[in-house]
C-alpha positions in Angstrom: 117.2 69.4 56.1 116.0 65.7 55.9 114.0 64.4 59.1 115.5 60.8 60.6 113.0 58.5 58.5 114.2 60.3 55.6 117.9 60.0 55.9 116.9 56.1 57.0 114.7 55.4 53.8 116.9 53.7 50.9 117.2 55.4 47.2 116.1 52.4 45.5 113.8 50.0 46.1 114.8 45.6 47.3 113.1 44.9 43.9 115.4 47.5 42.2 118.4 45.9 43.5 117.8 42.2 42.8 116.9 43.5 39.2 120.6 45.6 39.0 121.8 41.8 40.7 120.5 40.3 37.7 121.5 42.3 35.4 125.1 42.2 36.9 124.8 38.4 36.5 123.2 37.9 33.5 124.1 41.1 31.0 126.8 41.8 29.4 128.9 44.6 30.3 127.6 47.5 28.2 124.6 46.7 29.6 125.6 47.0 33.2 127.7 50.4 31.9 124.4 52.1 30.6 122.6 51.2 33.4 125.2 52.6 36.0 125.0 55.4 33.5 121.8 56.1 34.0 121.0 55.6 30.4 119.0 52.9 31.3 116.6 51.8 33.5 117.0 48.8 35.6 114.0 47.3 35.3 114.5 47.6 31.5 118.1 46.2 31.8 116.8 43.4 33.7 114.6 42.5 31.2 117.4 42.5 28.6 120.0 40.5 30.3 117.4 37.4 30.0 118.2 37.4 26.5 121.2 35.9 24.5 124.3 38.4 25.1 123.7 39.2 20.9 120.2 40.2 21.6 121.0 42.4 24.4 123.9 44.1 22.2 121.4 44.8 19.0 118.8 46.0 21.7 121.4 48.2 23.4 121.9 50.1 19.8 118.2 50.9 19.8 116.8 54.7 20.3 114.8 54.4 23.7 111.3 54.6 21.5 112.5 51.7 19.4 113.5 49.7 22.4 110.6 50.0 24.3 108.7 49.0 21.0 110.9 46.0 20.7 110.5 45.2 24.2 106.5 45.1 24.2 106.7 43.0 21.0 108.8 40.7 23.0 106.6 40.5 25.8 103.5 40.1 23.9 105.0 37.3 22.1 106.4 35.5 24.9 102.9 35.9 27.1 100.7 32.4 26.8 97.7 32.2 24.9 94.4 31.5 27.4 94.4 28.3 25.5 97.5 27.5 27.0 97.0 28.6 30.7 93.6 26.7 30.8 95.3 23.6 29.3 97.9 23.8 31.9 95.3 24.4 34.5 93.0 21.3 33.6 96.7 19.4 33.8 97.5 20.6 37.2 94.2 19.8 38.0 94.4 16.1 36.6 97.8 15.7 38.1 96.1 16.6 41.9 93.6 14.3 41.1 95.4 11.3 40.1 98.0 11.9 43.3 95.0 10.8 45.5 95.0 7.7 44.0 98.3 6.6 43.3 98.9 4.8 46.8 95.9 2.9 46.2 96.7 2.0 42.1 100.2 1.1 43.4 99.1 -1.8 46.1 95.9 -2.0 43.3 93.6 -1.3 46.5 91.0 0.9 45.3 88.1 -0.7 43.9 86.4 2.7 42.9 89.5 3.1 40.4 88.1 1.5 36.6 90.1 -1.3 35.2 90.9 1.3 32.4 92.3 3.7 34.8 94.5 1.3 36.6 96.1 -0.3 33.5 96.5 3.2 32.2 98.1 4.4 35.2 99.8 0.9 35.9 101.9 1.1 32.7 103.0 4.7 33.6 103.9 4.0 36.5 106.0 1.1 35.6 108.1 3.3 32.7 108.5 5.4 35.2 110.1 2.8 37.7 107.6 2.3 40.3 106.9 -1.4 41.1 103.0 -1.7 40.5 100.9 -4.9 42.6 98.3 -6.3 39.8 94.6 -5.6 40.9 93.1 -9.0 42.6 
């Protein structure tokens, strides 16, 4: 016999269930069957139904050792380089910088700002439709 906090504890976990959402949502309908099946696994499916409804019906003709091959081939492939993440870091980290002074470049206020920064930023600024006061 199950005690209270059993028969109160869910079968499947929240993540489980947005991941069956998604697939729902996003997969096509064999892939919804086969997970309802129990053929497949949700977070597998989930997975799956990110890709183009052809892609998900090739993959669904897969034996389960070739699809979880094709799957971590996919995922290495799709995983950034460290190249990348530290190129997008040193951008987010230029961006933050440059927000402290974009009040000050747009009334041209900030003398600690180089003349080469400020027309540099100036002429951004301007394609990007902000009205820009020239330095004094």
């Amino acid at each position: 016999m199950k005690t209270p906090a059993e028969l109160q504890k869910k079968p499947y976990s929240e993540r489980s269930a947005y991941s069956f959402k998604k697939v729902e949502r996003q997969g096509i309908p064999e892939l919804v069957e086969a997970v309802r099946a129990g053929r497949l696994a949700v977070s597998c499916a989930a997975r799956i139904a990110e890709l183009p409804a052809e892609e998900q019906a090739r993959l669904l003709t897969l034996s389960k050792v070739e699809l979880r091959a094709e799957l971590k081939k996919s995922r290495q492939e799709a995983a950034p380089s460290i190249e990348d993440v530290k190129a997008c870091v040193r951008r987010i980290v230029e961006m933050i910088e440059w927000r402290q002074y974009v009040p000050s470049i747009l009334n041209g206020s900030n003398p600690r700002i180089p003349e080469k920064w400020f027309d540099s930023a100036a002429e951004a600024l301007q394609r990007a439709g902000f009205t820009v006061t020239k330095r004094r």
